[in-house]
C-alpha positions in Angstrom: -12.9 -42.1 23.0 -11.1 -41.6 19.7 -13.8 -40.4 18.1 -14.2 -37.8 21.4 -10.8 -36.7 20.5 -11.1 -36.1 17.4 -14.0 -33.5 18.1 -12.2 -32.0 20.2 -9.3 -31.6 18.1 -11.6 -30.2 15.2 -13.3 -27.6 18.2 -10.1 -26.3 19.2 -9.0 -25.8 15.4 -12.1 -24.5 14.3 -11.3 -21.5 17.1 -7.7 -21.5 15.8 -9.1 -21.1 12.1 -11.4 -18.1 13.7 -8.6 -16.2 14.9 -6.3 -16.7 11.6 -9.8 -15.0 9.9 -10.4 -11.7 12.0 -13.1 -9.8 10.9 -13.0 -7.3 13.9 -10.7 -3.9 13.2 -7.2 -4.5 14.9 -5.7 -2.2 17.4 -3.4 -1.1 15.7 0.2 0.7 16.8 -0.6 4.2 17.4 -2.4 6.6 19.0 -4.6 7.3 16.2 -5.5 3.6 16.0 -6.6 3.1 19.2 -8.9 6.2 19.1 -10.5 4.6 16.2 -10.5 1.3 17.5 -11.9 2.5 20.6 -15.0 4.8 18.4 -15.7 1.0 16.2 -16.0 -0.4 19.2 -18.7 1.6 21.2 -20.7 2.5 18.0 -20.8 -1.5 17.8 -21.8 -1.7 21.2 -24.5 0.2 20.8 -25.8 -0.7 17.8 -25.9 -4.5 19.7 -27.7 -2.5 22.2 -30.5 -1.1 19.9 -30.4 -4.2 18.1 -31.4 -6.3 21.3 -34.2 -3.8 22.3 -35.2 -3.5 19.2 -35.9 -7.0 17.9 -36.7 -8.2 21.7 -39.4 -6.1 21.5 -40.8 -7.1 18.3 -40.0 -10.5 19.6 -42.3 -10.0 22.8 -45.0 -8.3 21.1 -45.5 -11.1 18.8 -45.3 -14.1 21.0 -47.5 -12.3 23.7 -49.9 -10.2 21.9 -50.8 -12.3 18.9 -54.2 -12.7 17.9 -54.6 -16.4 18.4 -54.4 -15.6 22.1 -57.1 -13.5 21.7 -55.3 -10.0 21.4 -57.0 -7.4 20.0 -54.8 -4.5 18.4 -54.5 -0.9 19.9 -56.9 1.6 18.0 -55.3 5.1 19.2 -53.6 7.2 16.2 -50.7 9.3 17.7 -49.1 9.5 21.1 -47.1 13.0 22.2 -44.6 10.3 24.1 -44.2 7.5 21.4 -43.2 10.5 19.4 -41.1 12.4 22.0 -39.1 9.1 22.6 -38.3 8.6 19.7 -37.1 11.9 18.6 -35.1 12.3 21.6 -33.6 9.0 22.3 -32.1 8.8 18.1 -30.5 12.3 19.0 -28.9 11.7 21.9 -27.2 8.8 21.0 -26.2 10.5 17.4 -24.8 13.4 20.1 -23.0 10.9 22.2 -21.3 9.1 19.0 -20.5 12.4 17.5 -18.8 14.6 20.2 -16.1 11.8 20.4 -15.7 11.1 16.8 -15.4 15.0 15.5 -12.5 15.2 18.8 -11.3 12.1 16.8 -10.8 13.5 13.1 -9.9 16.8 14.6 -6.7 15.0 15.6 -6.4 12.7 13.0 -6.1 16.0 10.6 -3.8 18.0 12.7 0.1 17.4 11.0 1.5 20.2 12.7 5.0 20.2 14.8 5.8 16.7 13.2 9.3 15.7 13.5 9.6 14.3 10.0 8.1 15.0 6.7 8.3 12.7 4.2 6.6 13.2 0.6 4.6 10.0 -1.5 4.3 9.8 -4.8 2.8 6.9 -6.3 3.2 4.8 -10.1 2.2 2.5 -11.4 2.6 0.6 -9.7 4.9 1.2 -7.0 5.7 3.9 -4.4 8.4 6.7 -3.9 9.7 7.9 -1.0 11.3 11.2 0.0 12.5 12.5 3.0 12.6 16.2 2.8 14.4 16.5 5.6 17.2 14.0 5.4 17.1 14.1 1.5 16.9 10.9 1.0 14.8 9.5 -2.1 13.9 6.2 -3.2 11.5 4.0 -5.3 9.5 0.7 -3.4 8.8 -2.0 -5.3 6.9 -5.4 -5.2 9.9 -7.8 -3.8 11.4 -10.1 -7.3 10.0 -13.4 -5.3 6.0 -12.7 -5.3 6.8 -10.8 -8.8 8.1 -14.5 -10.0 5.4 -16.5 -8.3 2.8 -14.4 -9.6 3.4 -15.0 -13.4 1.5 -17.6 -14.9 3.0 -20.8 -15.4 6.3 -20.5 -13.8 6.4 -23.1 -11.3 6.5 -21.3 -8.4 3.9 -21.7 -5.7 2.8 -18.5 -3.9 2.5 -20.3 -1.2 5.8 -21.0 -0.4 6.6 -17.1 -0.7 7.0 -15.4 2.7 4.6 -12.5 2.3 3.2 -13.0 -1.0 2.4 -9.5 -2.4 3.0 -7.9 0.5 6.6 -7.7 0.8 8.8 -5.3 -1.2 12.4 -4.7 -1.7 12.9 -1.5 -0.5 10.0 -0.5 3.0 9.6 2.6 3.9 11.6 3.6 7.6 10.2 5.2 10.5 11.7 6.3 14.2 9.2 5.2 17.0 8.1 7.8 19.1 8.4 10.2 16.4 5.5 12.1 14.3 6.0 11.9 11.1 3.8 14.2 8.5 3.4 12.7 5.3 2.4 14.7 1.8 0.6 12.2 -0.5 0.4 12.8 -4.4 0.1 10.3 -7.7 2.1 10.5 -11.1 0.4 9.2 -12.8 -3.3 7.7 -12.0 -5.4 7.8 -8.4 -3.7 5.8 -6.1 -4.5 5.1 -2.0 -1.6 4.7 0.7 -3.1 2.0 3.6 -1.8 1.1 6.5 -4.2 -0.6 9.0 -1.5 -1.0 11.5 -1.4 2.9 11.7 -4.8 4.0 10.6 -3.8 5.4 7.9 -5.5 5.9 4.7 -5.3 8.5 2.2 -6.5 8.7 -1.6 -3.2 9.8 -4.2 -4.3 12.6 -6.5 -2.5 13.4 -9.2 -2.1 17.3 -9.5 -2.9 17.4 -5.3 -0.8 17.3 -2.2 -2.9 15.3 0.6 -1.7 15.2 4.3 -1.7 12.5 7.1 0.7 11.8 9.8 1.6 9.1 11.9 3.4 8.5 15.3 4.5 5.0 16.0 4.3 4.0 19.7 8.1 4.3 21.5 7.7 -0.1 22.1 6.0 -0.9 19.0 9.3 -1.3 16.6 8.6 -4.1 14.2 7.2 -4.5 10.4 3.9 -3.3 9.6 2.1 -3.6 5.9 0.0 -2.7 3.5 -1.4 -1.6 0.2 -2.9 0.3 -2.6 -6.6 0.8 -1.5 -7.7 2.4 -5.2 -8.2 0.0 -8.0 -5.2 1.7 -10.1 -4.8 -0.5 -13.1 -3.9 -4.3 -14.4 -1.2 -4.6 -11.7 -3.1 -2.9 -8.7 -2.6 -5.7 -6.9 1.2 -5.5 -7.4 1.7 -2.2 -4.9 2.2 -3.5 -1.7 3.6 -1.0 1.0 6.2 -1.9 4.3 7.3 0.7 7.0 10.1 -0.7 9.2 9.7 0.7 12.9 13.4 1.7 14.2 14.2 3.1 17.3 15.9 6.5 16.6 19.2 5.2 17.2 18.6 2.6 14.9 16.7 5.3 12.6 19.4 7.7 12.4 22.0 4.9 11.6 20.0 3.6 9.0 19.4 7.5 7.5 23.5 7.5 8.1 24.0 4.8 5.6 21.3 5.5 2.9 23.3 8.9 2.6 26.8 7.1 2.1 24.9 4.8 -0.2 23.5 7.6 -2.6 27.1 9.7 -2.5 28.3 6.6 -3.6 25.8 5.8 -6.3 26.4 9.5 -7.7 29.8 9.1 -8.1 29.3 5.3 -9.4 27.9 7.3 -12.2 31.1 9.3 -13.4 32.8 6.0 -13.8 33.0 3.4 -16.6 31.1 0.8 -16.8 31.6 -2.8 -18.0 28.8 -4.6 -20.1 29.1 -7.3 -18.0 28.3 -4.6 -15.0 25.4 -3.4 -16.9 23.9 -6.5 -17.7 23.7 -7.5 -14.0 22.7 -4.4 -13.4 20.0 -3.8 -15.7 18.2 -7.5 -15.4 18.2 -6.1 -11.5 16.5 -2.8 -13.1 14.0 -4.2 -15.6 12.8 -7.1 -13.4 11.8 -4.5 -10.9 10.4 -2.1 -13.3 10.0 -2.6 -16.5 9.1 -6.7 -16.3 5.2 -5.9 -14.9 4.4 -4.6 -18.8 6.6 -6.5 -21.1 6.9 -9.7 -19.0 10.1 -10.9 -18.1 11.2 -12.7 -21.0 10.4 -9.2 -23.2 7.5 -10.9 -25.2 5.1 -8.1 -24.2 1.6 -8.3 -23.9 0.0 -8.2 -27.4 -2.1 -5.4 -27.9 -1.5 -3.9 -24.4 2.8 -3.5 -24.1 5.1 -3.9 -27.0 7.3 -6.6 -27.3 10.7 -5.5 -26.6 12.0 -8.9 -27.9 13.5 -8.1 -31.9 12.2 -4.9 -31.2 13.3 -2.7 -34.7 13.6 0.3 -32.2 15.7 -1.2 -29.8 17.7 -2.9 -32.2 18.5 -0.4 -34.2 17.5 3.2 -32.6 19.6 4.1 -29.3 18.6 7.8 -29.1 14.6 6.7 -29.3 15.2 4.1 -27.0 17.0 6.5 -24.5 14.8 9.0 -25.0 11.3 7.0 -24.4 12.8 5.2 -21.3 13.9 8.7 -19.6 10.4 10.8 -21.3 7.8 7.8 -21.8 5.1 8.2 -24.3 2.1 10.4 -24.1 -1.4 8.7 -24.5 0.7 5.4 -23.1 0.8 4.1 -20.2 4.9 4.0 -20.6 6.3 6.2 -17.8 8.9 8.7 -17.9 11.4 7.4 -15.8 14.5 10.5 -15.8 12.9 11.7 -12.4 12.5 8.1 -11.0 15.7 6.1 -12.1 19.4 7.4 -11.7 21.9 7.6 -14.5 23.2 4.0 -13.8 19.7 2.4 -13.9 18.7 3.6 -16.5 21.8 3.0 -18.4 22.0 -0.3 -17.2 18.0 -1.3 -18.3 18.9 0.1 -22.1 22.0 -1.6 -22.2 20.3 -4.9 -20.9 17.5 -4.3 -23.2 19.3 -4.0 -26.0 21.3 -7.3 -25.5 18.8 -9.6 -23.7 16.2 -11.9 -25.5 18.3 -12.3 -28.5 17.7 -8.8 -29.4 22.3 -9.1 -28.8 23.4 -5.7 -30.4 26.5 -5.5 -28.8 25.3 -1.6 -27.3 26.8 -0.7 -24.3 25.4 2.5 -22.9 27.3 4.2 -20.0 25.7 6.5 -17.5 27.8 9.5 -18.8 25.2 9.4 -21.4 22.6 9.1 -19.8 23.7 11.8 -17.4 24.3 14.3 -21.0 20.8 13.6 -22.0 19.1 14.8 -19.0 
């Protein structure tokens, strides 16, 4: 009887396992999804169906008409309908697969009379958002726990990490029932925006503005991921993407408070700053940005990223040091960060820089500076 059980208990997980390792396209959350969840399904369908007539014939014709039964094989050269079937049959089914699938891109293509329109840029490796409409603007980054548990060595199991690489500390927001157009363009290298939940994927072309649009079903609020889909360098795996799903009451409230959030981040920037204040502030900054390249304890990668650790420019030079962190270097693959940080960032990562890792010059650099430089 135990041994019954236990059978049974490994049957019923096996289907549990089966279910945890999907293979079939989901749903997904929107219109768009549906339509081509609905299109994989019936091509599937009738591939199964040729499939089965297919190999049951072959099947039939060799267990009935073999030679050891005394078969002998047909000796005619062409037949008008062998050939007719066969012409015929493949077309109509291409036509039947095809009317519904051009209806299908047709829409999937159309972005006009969206609601919102918000532009895409990606780096490497993470993704900015802006909302040309509500003018709100803001970088998305791989979340500080998978960016910890992913570095060699440092005790942390991924495991343990809700989300690992998929989470980030900033996700994109969306109103349900809204369409929302998006314009999709790269910095820096080709980069691919995917979101299975929505059925959206789109390359990022640096140089070109690419289109898609979305329009989250009015009960589907929740939190829907994905990621880069083009193989963009060391860290591709390290560009996860997050929409949150609001309703629009809860959409507008949130657009309310990211606009009180950046008059109060502009103004934070006339101020003056303690090091202490900057310090915090930049180990937030460089963990997000800058830690990817030259590791978290500023070592570097030899040969790939300088060491900022006893770095002679960064001990010594502030102007350089300002001026590669806002410019970057050509022919590197250190970004220009003046159009993606704000004056307090990046004041805050040169100051922390500059006194982190023993490097301790005693620099503090205040975002009026930062702010003259521009």
């Amino acid at each position: 009887m135990a041994k019954v059980m236990l059978g049974m208990s490994l049957w019923a997980l096996s289907f549990t396992a089966a279910a945890d390792w999907q293979l079939n396209l989901t749903q997904g959350v929107t219109e768009i999804s549906r339509r081509v969840y609905d299109m994989h399904m019936m091509v599937l369908w009738i591939c199964v169906a040729i499939g089965v007539l297919v190999f049951g014939a072959m099947a039939i014709s060799i267990v009935k008409h073999r030679k050891s039964k005394g078969v002998s094989a047909a000796t005619f050269h062409e037949s008008i309908t062998a050939e007719m079937l066969w012409t015929v049959v493949p077309f109509v089914i291409l036509v039947a697969m095809a009317i519904p699938a051009a209806k299908t891109l047709i829409v999937m293509e159309d972005s006009s009379d969206a609601d919102i329109t918000i532009k895409i840029t990606g780096h490497q490796w993470k993704w900015e958002y802006e909302y040309l409409n509500e003018g709100i603007r803001f970088i998305s980054s791989l979340h500080s726990d998978s960016r910890e548990a992913a570095v060699l060595d440092s005790g942390i199991d991924p495991h343990t990490v809700d989300n690992y690489l998929l989470e980030v500390d900033k996700p994109m927001v969306l109103p349900v029932g809204k369409k929302v157009r998006f314009l999709l363009t790269s910095n820096d290298v080709l980069h691919a925006w995917w979101l299975p939940a929505l059925a959206i994927k789109k390359d990022a072309v640096p140089g070109f503005i690419n289109e898609m649009w979305t329009n989250i079903d009015a009960d589907k609020v929740g939190i829907y991921r994905g990621q880069c889909a083009e193989l963009c360098g060391r860290d591709h795996g390290f560009m996860p993407i997050v929409v949150e799903a609001k309703t629009e009451a809860d959409y507008n409230q949130w657009v309310a408070q990211e606009l009180v959030a950046a008059e109060e981040a502009a103004n934070s920037a006339d101020r003056e700053w303690t090091r202490a204040e900057l310090m915090e502030k930049g180990k937030q900054v460089y963990d997000t940005t800058c830690a990817a390249c030259h590791q978290a304890n500023g070592e570097g990668i030899t040969g790939v990223f300088p060491a900022l650790a006893g770095n002679q420019m960064v001990l010594e030079d502030i102007e350089s040091h300002i001026g590669i962190v806002m410019n970057g270097t050509p022919g590197t693959a250190m970004q220009a960060f003046a159009a993606q940080l704000g004056d307090v960032d990046i004041a805050a990562v040169i100051t922390y820089e500059r006194n982190a890792w023993g490097n301790d010059t005693g620099d503090v650099i205040q975002p009026a500076t930062i702010k003259a430089a521009r």
